[in-house]
TIKE-879211 format. One line per 10 residues: their letters; for each residue x, y, z of N, C-alpha, C, O. Coordinates in nm, 2 decimals, m for minus. Example, Ala and Ser with C-alpha at 12.3 -4.5 7.8 and 13.67 -1.06 7.14 Angstrom:
BEGIN
as	1.32/m0.57/0.78/1.23/m0.45/0.78/1.32/m0.33/0.78/1.42/m0.33/0.85 ~ 1.28/m0.22/0.71/1.37/m0.11/0.71/1.29/0.00/0.79/1.34/0.11/0.80
# end
This chain:
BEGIN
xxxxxxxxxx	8.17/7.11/4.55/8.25/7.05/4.65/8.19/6.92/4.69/8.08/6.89/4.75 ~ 8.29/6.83/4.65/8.21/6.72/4.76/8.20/6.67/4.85/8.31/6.66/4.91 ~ 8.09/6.61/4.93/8.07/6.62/5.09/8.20/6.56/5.16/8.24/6.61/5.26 ~ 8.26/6.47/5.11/8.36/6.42/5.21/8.47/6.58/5.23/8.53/6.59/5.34 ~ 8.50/6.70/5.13/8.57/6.81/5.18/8.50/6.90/5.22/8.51/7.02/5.23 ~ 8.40/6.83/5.24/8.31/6.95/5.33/8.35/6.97/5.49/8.38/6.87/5.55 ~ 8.34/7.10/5.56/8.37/7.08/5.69/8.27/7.07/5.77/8.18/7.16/5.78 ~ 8.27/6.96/5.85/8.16/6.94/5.94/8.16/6.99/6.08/8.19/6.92/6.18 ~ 8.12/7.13/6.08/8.18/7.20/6.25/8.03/7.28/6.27/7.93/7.30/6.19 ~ 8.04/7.30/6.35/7.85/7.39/6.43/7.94/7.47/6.53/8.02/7.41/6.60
xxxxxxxxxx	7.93/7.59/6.54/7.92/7.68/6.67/7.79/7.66/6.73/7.70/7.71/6.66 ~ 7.75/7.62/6.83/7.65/7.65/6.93/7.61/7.65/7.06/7.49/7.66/7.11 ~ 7.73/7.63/7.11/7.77/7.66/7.26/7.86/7.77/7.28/7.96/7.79/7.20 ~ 7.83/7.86/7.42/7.91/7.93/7.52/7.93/7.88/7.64/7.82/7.87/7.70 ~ 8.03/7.84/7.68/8.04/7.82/7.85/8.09/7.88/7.93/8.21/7.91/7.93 ~ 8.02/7.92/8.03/8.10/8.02/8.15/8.13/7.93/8.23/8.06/7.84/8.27 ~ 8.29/7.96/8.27/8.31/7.86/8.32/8.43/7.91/8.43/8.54/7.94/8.38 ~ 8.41/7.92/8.53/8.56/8.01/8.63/8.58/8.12/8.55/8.67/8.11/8.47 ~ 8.48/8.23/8.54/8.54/8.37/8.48/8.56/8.33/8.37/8.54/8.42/8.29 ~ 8.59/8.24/8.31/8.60/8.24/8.15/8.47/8.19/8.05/8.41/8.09/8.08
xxxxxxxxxx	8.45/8.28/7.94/8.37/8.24/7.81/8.44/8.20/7.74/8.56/8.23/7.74 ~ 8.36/8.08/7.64/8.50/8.00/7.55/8.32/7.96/7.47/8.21/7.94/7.52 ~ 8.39/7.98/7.31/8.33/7.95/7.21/8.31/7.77/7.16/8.39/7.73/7.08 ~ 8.25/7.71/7.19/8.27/7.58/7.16/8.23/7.53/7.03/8.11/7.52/7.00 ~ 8.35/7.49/6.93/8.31/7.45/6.78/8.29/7.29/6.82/8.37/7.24/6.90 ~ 8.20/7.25/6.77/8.20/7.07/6.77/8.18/7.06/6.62/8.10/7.12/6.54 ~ 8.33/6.90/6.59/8.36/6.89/6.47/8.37/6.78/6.46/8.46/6.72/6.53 ~ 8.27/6.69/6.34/8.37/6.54/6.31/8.52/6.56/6.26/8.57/6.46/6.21 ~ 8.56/6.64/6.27/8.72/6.61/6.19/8.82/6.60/6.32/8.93/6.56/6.30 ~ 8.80/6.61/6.40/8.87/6.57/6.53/8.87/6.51/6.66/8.79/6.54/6.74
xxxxxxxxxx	8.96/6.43/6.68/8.93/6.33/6.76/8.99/6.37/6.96/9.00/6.30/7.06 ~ 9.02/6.52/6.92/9.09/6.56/7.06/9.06/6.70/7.04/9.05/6.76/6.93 ~ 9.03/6.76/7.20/8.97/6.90/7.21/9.16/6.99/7.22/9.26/6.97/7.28 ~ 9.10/7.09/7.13/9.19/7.20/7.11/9.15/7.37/7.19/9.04/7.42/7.15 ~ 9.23/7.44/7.26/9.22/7.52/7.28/9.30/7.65/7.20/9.42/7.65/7.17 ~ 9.21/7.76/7.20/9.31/7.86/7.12/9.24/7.99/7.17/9.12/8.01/7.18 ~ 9.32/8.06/7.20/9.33/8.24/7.25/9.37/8.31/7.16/9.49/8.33/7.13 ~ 9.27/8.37/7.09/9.28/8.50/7.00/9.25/8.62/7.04/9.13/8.62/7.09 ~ 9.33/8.75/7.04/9.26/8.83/7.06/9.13/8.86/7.18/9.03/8.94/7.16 ~ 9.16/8.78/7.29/9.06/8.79/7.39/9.00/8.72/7.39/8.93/8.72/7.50
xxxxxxxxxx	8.96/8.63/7.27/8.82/8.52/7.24/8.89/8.37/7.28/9.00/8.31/7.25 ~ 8.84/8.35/7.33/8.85/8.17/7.38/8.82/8.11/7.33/8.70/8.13/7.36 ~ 8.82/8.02/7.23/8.76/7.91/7.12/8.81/7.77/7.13/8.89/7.74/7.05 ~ 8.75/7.70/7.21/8.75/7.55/7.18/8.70/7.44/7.10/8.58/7.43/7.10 ~ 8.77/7.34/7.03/8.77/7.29/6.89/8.74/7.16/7.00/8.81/7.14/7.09 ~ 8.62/7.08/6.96/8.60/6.92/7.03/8.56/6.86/6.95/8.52/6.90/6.84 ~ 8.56/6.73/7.00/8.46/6.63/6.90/8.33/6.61/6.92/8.29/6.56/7.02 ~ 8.22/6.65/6.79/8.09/6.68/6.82/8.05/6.61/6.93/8.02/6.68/7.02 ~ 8.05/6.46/6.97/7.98/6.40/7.06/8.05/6.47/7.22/7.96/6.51/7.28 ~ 8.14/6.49/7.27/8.22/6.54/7.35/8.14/6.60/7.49/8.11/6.71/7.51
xxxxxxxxxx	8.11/6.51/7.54/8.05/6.53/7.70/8.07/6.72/7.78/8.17/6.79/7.80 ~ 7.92/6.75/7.80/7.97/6.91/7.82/8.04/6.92/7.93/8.09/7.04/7.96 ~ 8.06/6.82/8.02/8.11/6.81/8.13/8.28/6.81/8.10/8.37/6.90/8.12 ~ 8.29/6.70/8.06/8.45/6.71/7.99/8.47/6.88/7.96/8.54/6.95/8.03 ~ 8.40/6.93/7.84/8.49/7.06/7.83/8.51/7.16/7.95/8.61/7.24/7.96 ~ 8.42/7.14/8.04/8.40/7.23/8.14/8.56/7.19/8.20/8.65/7.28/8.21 ~ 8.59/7.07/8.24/8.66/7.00/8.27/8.82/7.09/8.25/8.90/7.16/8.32 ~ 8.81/7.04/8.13/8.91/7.09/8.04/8.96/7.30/8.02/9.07/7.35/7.99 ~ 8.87/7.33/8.05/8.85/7.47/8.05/8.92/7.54/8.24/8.96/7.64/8.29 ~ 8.88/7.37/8.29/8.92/7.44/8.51/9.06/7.40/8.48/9.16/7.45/8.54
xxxxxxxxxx	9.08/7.30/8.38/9.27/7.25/8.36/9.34/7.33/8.33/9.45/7.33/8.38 ~ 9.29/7.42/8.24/9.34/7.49/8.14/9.36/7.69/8.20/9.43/7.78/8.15 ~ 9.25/7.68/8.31/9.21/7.81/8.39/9.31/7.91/8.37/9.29/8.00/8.28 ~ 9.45/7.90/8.45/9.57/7.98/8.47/9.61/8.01/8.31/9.59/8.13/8.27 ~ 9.66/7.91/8.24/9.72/7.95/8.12/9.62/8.03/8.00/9.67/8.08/7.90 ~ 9.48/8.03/8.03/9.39/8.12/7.95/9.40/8.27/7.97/9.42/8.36/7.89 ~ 9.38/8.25/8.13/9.41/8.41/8.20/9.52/8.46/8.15/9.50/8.56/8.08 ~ 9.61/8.41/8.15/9.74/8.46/8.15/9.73/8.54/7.98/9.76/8.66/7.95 ~ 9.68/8.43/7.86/9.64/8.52/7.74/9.58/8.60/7.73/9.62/8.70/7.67 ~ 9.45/8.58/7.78/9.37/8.71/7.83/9.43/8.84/7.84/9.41/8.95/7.78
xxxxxxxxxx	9.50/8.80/7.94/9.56/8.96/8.08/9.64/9.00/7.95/9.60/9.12/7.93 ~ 9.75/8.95/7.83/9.81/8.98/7.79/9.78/9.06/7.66/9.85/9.14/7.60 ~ 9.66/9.03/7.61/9.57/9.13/7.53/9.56/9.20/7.53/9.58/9.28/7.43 ~ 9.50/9.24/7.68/9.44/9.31/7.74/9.51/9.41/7.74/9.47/9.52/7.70 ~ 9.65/9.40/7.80/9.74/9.50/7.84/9.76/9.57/7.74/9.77/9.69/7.73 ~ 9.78/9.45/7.64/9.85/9.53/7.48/9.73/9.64/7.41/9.77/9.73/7.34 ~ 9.62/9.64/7.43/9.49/9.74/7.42/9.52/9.88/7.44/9.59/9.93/7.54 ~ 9.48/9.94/7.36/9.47/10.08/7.43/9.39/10.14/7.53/9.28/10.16/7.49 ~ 9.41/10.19/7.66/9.30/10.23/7.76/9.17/10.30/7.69/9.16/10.40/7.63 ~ 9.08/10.20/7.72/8.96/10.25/7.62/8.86/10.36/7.81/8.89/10.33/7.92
xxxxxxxxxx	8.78/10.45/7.77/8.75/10.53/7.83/8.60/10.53/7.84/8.54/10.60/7.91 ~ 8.56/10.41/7.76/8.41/10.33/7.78/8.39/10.27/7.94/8.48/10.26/8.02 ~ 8.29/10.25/7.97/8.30/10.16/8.08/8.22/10.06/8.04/8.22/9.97/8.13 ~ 8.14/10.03/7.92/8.10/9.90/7.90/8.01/9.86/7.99/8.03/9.76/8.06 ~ 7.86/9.97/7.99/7.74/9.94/8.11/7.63/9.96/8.00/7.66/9.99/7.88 ~ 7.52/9.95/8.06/7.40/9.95/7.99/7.38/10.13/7.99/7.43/10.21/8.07 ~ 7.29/10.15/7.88/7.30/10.27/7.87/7.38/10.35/7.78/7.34/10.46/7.74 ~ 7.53/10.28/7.73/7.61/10.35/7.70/7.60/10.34/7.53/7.52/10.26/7.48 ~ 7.66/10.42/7.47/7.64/10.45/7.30/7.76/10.38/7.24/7.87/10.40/7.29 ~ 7.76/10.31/7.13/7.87/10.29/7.07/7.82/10.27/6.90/7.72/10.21/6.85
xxxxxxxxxx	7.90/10.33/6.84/7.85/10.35/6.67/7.92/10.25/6.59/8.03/10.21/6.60 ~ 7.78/10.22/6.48/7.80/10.16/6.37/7.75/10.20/6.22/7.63/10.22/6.20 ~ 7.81/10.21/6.13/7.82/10.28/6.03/7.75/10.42/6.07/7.63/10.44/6.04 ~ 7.84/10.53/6.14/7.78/10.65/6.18/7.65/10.66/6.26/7.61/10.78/6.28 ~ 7.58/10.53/6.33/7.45/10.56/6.40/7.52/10.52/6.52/7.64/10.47/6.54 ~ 7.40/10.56/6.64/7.50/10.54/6.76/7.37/10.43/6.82/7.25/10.44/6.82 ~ 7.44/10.32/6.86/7.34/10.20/6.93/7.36/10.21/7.12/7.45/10.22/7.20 ~ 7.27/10.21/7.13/7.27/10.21/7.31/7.28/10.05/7.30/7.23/9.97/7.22 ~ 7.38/10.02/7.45/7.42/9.90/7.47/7.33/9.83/7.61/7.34/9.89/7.72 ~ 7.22/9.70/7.60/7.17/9.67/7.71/7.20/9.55/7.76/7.18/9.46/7.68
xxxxxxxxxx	7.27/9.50/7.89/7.33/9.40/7.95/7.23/9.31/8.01/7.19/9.34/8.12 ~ 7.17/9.20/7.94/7.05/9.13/8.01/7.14/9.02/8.10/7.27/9.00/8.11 ~ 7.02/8.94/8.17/7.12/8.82/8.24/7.07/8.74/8.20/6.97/8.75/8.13 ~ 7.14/8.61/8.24/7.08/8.48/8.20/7.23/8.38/8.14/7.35/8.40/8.16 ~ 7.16/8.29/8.07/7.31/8.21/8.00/7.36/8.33/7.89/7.30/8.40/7.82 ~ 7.52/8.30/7.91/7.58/8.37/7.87/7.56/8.39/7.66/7.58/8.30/7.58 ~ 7.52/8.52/7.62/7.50/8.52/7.48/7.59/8.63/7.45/7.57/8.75/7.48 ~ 7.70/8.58/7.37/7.80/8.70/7.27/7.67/8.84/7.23/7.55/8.83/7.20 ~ 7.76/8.96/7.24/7.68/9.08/7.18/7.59/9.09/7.03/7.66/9.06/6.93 ~ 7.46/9.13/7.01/7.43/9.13/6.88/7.38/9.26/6.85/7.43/9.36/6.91
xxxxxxxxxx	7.34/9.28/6.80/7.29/9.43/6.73/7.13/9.41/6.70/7.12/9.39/6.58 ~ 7.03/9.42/6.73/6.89/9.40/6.73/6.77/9.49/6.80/6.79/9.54/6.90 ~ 6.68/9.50/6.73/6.59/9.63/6.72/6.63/9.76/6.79/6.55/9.83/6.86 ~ 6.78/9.79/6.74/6.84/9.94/6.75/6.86/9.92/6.88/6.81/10.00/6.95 ~ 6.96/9.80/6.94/7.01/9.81/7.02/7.20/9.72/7.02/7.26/9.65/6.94 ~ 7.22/9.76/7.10/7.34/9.57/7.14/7.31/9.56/7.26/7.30/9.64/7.35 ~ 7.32/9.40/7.25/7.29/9.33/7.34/7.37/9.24/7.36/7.43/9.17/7.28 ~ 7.38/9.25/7.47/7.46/9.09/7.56/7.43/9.05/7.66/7.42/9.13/7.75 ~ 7.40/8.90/7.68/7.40/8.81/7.81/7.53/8.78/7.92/7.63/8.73/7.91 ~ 7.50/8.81/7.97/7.56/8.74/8.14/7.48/8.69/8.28/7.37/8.71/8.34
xxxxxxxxxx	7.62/8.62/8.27/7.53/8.54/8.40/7.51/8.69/8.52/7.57/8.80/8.50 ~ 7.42/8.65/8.66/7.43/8.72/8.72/7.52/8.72/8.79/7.58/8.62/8.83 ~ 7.56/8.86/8.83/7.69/8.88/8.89/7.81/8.86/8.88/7.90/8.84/8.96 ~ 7.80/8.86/8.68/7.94/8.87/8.63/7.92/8.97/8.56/7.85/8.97/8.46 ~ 7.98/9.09/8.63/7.97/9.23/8.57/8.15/9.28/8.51/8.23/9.35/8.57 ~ 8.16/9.20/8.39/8.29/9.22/8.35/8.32/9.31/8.22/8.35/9.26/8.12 ~ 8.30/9.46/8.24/8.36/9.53/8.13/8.43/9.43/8.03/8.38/9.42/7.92 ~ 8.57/9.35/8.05/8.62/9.38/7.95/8.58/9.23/7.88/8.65/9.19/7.80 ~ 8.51/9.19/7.91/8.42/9.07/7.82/8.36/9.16/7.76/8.42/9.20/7.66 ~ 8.26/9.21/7.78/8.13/9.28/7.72/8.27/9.43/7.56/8.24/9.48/7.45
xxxxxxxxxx	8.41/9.45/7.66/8.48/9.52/7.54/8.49/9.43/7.39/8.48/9.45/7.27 ~ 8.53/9.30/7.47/8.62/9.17/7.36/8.48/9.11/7.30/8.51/9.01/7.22 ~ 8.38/9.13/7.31/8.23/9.05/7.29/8.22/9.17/7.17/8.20/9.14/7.05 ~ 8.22/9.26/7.19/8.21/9.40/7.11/8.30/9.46/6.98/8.28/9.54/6.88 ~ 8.45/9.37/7.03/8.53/9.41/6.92/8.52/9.28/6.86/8.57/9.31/6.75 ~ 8.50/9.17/6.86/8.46/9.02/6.77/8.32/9.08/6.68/8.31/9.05/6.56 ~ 8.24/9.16/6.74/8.13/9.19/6.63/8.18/9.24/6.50/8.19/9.20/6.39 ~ 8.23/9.40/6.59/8.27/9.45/6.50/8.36/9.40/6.39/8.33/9.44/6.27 ~ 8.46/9.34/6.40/8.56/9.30/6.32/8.49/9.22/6.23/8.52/9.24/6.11 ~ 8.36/9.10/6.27/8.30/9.03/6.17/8.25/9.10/6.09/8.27/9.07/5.97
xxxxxxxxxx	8.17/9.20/6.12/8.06/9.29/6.03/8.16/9.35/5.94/8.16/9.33/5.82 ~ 8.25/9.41/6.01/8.33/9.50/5.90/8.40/9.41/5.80/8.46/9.47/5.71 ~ 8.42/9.28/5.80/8.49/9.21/5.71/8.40/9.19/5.61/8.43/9.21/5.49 ~ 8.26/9.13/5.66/8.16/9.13/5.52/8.12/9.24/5.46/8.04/9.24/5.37 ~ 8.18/9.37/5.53/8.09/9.51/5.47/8.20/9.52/5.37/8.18/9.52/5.25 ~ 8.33/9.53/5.44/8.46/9.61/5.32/8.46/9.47/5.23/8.53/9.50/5.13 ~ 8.40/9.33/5.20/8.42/9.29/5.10/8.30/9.28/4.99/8.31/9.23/4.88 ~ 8.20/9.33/5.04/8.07/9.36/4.98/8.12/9.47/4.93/8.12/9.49/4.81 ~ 8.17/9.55/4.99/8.21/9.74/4.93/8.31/9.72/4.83/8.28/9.78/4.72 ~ 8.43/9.65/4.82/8.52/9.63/4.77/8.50/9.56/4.68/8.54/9.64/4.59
xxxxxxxxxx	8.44/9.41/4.60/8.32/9.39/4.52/8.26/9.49/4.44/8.32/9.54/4.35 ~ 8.17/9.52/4.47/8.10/9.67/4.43/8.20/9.73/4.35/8.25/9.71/4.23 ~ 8.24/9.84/4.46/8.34/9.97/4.36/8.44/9.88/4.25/8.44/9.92/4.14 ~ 8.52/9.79/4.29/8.62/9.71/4.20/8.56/9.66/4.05/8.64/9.66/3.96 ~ 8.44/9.63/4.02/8.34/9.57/3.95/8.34/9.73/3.84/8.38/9.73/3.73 ~ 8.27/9.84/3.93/8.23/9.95/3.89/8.36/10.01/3.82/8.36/10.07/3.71 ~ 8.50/10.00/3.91/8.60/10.06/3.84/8.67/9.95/3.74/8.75/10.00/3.66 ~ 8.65/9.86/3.73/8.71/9.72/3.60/8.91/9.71/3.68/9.02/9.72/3.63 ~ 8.84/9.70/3.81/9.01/9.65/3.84/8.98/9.50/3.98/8.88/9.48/4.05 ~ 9.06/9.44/3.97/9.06/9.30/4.06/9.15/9.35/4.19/9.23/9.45/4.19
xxxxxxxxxx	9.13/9.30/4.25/9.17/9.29/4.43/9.19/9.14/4.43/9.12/9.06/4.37 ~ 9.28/9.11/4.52/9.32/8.96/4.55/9.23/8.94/4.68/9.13/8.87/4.65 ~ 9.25/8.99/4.80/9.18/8.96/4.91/9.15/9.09/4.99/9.18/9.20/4.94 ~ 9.09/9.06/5.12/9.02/9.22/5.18/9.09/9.14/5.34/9.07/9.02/5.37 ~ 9.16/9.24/5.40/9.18/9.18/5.57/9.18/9.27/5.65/9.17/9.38/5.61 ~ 9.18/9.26/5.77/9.14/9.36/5.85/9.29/9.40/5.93/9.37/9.32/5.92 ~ 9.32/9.54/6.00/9.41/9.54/6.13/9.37/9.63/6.21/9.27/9.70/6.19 ~ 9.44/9.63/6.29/9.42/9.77/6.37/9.53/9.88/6.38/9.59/9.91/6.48 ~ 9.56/9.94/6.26/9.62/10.03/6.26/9.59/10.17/6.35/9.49/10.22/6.38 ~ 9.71/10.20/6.38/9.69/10.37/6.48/9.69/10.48/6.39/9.62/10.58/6.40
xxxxxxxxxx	9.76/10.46/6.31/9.77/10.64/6.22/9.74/10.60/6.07/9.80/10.65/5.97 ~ 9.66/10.52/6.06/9.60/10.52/5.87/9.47/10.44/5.87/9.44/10.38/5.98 ~ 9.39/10.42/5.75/9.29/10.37/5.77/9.29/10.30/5.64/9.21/10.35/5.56 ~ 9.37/10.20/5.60/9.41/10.11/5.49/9.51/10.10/5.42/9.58/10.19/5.38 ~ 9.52/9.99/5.38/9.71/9.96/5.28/9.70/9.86/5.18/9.64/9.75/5.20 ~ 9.75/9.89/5.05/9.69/9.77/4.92/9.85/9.79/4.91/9.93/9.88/4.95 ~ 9.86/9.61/4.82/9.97/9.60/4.86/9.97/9.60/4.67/9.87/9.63/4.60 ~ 10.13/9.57/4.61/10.09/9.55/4.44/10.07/9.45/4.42/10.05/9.44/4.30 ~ 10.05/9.33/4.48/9.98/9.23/4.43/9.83/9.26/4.47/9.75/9.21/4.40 ~ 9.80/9.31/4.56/9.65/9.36/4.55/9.56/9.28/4.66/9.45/9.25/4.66
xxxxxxxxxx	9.66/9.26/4.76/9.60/9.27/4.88/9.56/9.38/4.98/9.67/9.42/5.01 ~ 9.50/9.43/5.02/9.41/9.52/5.05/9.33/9.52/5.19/9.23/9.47/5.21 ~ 9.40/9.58/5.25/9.37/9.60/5.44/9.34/9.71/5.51/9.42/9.80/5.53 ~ 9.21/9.71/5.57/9.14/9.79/5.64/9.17/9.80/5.80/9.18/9.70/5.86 ~ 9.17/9.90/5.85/9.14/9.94/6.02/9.00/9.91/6.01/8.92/9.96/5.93 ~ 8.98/9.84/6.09/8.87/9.79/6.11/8.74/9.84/6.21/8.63/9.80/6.23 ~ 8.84/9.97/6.25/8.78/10.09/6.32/8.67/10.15/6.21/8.55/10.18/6.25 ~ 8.69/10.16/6.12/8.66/10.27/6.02/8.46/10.20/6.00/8.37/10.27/5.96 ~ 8.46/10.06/6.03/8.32/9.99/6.07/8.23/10.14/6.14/8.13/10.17/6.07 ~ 8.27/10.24/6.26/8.20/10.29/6.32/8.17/10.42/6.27/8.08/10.48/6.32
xxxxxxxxxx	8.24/10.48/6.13/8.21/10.62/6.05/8.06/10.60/5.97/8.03/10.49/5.93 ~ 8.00/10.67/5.95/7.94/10.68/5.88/7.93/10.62/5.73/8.04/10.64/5.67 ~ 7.84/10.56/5.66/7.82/10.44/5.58/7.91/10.60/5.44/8.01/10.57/5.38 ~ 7.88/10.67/5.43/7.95/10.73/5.27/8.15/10.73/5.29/8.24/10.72/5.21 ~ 8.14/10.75/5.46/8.31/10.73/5.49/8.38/10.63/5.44/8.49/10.64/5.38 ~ 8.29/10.52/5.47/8.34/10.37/5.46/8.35/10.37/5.33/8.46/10.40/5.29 ~ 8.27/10.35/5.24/8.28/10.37/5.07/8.40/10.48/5.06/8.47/10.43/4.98 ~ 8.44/10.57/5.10/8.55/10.67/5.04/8.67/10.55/5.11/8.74/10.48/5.04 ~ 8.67/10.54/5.17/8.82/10.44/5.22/8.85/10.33/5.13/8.96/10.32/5.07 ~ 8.75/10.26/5.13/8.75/10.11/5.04/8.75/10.17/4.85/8.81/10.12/4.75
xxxxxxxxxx	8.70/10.26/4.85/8.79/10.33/4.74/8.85/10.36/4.77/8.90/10.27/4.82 ~ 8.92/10.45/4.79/9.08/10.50/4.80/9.18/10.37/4.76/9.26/10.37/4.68 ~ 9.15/10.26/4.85/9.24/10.18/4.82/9.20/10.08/4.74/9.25/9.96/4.76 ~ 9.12/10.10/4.65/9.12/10.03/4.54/9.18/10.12/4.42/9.25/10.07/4.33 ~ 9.15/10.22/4.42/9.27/10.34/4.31/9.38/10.31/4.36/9.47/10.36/4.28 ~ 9.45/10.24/4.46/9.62/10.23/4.45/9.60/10.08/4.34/9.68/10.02/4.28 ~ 9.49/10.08/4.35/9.52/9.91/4.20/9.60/9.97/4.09/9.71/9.93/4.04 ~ 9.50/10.09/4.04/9.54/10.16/3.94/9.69/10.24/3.93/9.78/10.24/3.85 ~ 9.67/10.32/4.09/9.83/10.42/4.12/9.85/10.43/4.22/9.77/10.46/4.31 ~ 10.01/10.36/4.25/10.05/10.31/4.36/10.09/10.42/4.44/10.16/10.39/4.54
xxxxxxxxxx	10.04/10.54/4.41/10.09/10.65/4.54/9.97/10.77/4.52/9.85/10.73/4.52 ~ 9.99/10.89/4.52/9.91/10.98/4.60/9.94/11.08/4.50/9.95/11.20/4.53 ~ 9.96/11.05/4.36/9.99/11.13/4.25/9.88/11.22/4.19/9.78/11.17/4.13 ~ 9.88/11.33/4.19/9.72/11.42/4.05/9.63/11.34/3.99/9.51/11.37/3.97 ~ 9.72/11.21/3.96/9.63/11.10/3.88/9.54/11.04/3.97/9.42/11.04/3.94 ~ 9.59/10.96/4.10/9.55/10.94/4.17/9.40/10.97/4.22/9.29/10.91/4.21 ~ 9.46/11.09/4.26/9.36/11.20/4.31/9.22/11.21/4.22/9.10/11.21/4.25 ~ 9.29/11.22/4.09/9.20/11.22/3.98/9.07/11.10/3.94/8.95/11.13/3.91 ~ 9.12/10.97/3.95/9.08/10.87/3.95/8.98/10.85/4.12/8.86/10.80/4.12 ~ 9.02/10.90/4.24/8.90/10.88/4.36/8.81/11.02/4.26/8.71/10.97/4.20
xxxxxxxxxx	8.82/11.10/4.25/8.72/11.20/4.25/8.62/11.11/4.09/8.50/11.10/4.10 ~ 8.64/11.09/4.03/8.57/11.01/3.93/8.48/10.91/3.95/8.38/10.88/3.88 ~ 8.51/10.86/4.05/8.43/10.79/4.12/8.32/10.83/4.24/8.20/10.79/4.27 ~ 8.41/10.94/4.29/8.31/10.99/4.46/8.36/11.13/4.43/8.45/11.18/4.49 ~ 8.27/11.21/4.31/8.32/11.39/4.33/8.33/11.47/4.45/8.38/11.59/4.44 ~ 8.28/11.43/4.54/8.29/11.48/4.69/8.40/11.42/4.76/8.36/11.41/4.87 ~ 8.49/11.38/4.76/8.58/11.27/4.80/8.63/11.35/4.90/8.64/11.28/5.00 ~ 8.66/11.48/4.92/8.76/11.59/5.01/8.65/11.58/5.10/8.67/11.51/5.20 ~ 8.50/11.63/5.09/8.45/11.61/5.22/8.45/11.49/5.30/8.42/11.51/5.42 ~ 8.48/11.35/5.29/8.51/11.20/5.34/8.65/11.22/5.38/8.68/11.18/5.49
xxxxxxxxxx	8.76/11.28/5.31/8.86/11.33/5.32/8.91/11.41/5.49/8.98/11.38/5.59 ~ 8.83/11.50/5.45/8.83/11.60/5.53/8.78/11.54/5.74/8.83/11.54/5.85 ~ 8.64/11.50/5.67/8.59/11.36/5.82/8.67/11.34/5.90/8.68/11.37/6.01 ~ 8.74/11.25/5.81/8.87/11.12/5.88/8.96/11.23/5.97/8.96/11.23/6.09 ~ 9.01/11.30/5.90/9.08/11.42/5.97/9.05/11.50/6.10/9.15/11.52/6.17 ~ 8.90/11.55/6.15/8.86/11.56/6.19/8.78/11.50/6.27/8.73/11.57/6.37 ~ 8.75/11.37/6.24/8.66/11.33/6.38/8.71/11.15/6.33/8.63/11.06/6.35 ~ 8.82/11.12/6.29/8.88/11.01/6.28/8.91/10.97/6.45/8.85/10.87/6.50 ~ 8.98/11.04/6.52/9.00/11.03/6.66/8.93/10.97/6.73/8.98/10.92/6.83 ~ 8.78/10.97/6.70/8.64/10.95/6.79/8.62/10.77/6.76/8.56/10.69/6.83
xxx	8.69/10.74/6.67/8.65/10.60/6.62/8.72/10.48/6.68/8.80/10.40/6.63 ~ 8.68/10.48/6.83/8.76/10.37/6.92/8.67/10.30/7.00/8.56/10.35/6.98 ~ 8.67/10.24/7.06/8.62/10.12/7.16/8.68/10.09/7.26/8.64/10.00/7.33
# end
């Protein structure tokens, strides 16, 4: 690639700013600051040189119509039964991490020496930051795990996959399509690491058979001869796998 299509952007600011965190990319490719509301995350697009004052600026203009995305996320969520305090357990590939809330300038959640961790300022004790800080991890991790996994088994079984994406499905835990796109609940991050491998296979055999045929069936167990006990899991303690 050469440098002129190269993209020149850096994540390395958070700003708290009126109740709101917002991710700040600074980029030479743009000459005007953009805001965008995904899924609870605030992400502001500026131009690298861009006064931190301005964005702050820009972020008290902007105040009302952020909330308003926010709130509407939020609502669309399922009532999660966490409260999102220090102390509390939340699992990643089958292990369970205690969650600890330090203060200071504000730092997104990470996962480090068998913990998660997140900054806030003091006396911003806001569950559902610390939820939306929590489900941005997750979704990252699980995107490089199911395409690391998917790699792998695809390689091992001599069949191709187009792409790997994530959703949040309520009643399944993946869908390949026949051109061989291939989408995970992204819940499935919190089962135990042999689960995750039975999923991301399963739906790499619809490459092979596009339904739930003997053959099918035939073709997961060749690969994972235990497949019914991963099988059986999901069935049973699939329920548990929420945030």
């Amino acid at each position: 690639m050469s440098p002129t299509n190269q993209v020149t952007s850096k994540v390395s600011e958070y700003i708290d700013s009126n109740g709101i965190v917002a991710e700040i990319k600074r980029t030479n490719r743009t000459k005007s600051a953009t805001i965008t509301v995904e899924q609870g995350k605030v992400c502001v697009v500026v131009p690298r040189q861009l006064e931190h004052e301005r964005i702050t600026k820009l972020l008290k203009d902007k105040n009302r119509w952020i909330k308003e995305k926010i709130a509407l996320h939020r609502e669309a969520q399922p009532k999660s039964t966490k409260q999102f305090v220090s102390g509390e357990s939340f699992s990643y590939l089958g292990r369970n991490y205690r969650l600890k809330v330090h203060r200071g300038n504000y730092q997104p959640i990470k996962l480090s020496h068998g913990r998660f961790t997140i900054t806030l300022r003091a006396g911003a004790d806001n569950p559902d930051l610390i939820q939306d800080s929590l489900l941005s991890w997750y979704k990252q991790h699980a995107e490089l795990k199911f395409n690391e996994k998917a790699k792998r088994y695809s390689k091992m079984m001599g069949v191709k996959f187009n792409s790997v994406g994530l959703k949040t499905y309520k009643s399944r835990w993946g869908s390949c399509s026949v051109e061989g796109d291939i989408t995970f609940n992204w819940k499935i991050i919190m089962a135990p690491n042999r689960i995750v491998d039975y999923v991301v296979l399963h739906e790499l055999c619809h490459l092979i058979h596009h339904d739930h045929s003997p053959k099918f069936w035939r073709e997961v167990e060749r690969i994972m001869p235990n497949y019914a006990e991963c099988k059986d899991w999901l069935k049973q303690q699939g329920d548990s796998l929420s945030l």
